[in-house]
Phi, psi and omega in degrees: 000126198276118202234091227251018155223120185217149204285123142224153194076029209035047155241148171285102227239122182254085184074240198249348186256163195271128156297332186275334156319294216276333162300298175299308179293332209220001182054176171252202309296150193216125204275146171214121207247128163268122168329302205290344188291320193283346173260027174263294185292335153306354193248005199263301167315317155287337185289342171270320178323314184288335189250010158224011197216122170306133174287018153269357183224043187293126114350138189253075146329086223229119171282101157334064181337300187315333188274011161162100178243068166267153199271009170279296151357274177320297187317308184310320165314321170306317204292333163298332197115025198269154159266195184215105191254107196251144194212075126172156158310317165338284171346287193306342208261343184282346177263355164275314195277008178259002172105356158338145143250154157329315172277012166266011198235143186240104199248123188239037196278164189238103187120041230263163185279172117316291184288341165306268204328319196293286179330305187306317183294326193285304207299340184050067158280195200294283206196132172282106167284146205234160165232005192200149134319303205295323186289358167283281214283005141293333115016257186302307187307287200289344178287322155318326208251324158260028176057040171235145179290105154271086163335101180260135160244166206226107166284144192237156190232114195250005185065083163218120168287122193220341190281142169276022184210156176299319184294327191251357134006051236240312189291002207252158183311339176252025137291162181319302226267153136110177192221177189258165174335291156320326154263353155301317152255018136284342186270340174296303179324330172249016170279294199287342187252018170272159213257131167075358163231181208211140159266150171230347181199213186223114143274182171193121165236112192266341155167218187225143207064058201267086187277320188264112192270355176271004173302313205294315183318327192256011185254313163297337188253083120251305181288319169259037173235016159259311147350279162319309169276339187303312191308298165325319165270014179084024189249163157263139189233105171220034170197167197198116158272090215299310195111222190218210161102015153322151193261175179228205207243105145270323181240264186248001176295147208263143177304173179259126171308088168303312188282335134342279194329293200299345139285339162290347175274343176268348206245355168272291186280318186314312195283336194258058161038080188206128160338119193242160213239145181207158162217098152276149197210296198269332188304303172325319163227003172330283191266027149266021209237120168236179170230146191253145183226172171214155186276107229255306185206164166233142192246076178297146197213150187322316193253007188202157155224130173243136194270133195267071200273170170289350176249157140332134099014292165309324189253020185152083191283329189317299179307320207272317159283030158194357050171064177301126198264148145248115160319119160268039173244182205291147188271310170219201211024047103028316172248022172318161154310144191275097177265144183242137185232136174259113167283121220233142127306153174250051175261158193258050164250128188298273197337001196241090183202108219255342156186155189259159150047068233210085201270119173224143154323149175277139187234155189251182163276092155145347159346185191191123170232160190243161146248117169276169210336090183251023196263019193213118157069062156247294186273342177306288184278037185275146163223192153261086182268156175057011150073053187256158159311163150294176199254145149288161168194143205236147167252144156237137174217106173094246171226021152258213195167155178204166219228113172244004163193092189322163179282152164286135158280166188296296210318285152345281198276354159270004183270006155253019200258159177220139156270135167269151182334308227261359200270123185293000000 
């Protein structure tokens, strides 16, 4: 893997610009993303697809929004050739404004609104992936009431474990998402005979941080033995959306065998003649992402020391809810001595705790640390908690940079709030 931050001059670097630069102009904490990484992984991928797959039989690549939807993001995605796999309205309005068309959009959302469902119909995205009845024939209601067509396809639950966490998980029979053999053809049989909608397929997401590339072989051979029965019964089946959850690089961990993948995608799905669908997401942009922090204090106590940073829980959530590893080291003196740290945050939480017992260079009180590949559900999942601002965030490419979402102001994140008249 090709490593688009790397130290010259003993500064820590984003592609050709200094993290201490980008820092000094934009403050902390601050997410900061390289161009070039995400268009080293839209090509790594596609480039294994193209070399097992007839070039008439390209996967449509639809980027898993939710793992980073800033719309400068989206746009670079567009510009590769990317679709867009979206799970809220929210979702739908960053991809029109990054320039998405509709039929490049995929709505996998699990609960979709009345007001979701609508949007997605004025826009004639590609297809709704479903998970229920009532959400077909909710579906169906409102697509009746706007003289509109809807493309459904129906996600299976193939009972496959695939996620590097119990939480990211998707696939196993006691998760939320996806249906059994059975209930995929009772919902296509009522699929087909509802007003304004057309079933056309199949989905399958077994989760995210898919390390074991032998998860996927029974989750396809799943999808083409439902496949195989739909048929059997007279339905058409012509598009099968594998789903995602290629994994990225956080520590020490082996990249996922693409050419595997990518032959088991020729030799499962390919024979059974169907538009085939992909939403890779966190693969895209993980490690093109870092959060740059800087060290407000260090607090020694008879048994730990601790590094006190300006970030947050709130600004990179990931560690305290999945309980997640991030690299953690210093933007610069780089060949400091190896100090071991339980690294903190200043939320008012036992829980605002980004790693215990944790060897960094030694750092100072005013320092500057990165968390590596923080570029996937990081600022997506940021809030205000403890009423703190949101993060900025810079885009790079080469040795220009660009400020693609200001920070918040106090001002800002209260300005939607009111006292009401009558409180004194």
């Amino acid at each position: 893997m090709i490593d688009f931050f790397s130290a010259k001059n003993g500064i820590l670097h984003a592609e050709d610009v200094p993290l201490t630069h980008l820092a000094t102009e934009f403050g902390t904490p601050l997410y900061v993303y390289s161009q070039a990484s995400i268009e080293y992984q839209f090509k790594t991928l596609s480039d294994a697809l193209k070399k097992h797959l007839p070039a008439d039989r390209q996967p449509l690549l639809c980027y898993a929004c939710k793992a980073n939807s800033n719309i400068a993001i989206l746009s670079l995605l567009k510009s590769l050739g990317s679709g867009l796999e979206i799970v809220s309205e929210g979702e739908l309005a960053r991809g029109l404004k990054a320039g998405f068309e509709g039929q490049k959009i995929i709505s996998t959302s699990f609960g979709k609104s009345k007001a979701e469902i609508s949007a997605c119909l004025d826009t004639d995205i590609l297809q709704f992936n479903i998970e229920c009845v009532d959400e077909l024939n909710s579906i169906s209601e409102t697509a009746k009431a706007k003289n509109k067509q809807a493309d459904v396809v129906f996600r299976i639950n193939p009972d496959v474990a695939g996620g590097g966490h119990d939480k990211i998980n998707t696939g196993r029979k006691e998760d939320k998402f996806g249906n059994n053999a059975d209930k995929i053809l009772e919902l296509y049989k009522l699929a087909e005979s509802l007003d304004n909608i057309q079933p056309v397929g199949v989905s399958v997401h077994i989760g995210s941080q898919v390390f074991n590339v032998q998860s996927f072989k029974p989750a396809f051979e799943k999808l083409a033995e439902i496949v195989k029965l739909l048929r059997s019964n007279g339905h058409e089946v012509r598009v099968l959306d594998i789903g995602g959850g290629f994994p990225i690089i956080y520590n020490d961990e082996n990249n996922l065998d693409l050419d595997s993948y990518a032959q088991w995608v020729r030799d499962i799905i390919l024979p059974l003649d169907v538009d085939i669908q992909m939403e890779p997401g966190r693969y895209m942009v993980g490690n093109a992402g870092v959060l740059l922090s800087r060290v407000e204090y260090i607090k020694t106590t008879d048994v730990r020391q601790f590094m006190v940073l300006d970030s947050g829980m709130n600004d990179l959530i990931r560690p305290a809810l999945y309980e997640s590893f991030h690299l953690i080291e210093a933007v610069e003196h780089r060949d400091a001595e190896i100090e071991t740290y339980d690294v903190v945050g200043p939320i008012c939480e036992s829980g605002d705790i980004f790693a215990k017992n944790r060897q960094i260079q030694n750092v100072n009180a005013g320092d500057l640390v990165v968390f590596r590949s923080a570029g996937a559900y990081g600022y997506t999942m940021a809030s205000n908690y403890n009423s703190r601002p949101l993060p900025a965030e810079v885009l790079v490419s080469g040795n220009q940079y660009k400020l693609i979402n200001k920070r918040q102001s106090l001002d800002e994140m209260m300005a939607r709030e009111s006292i009401p008249e009558w409180v004194k």
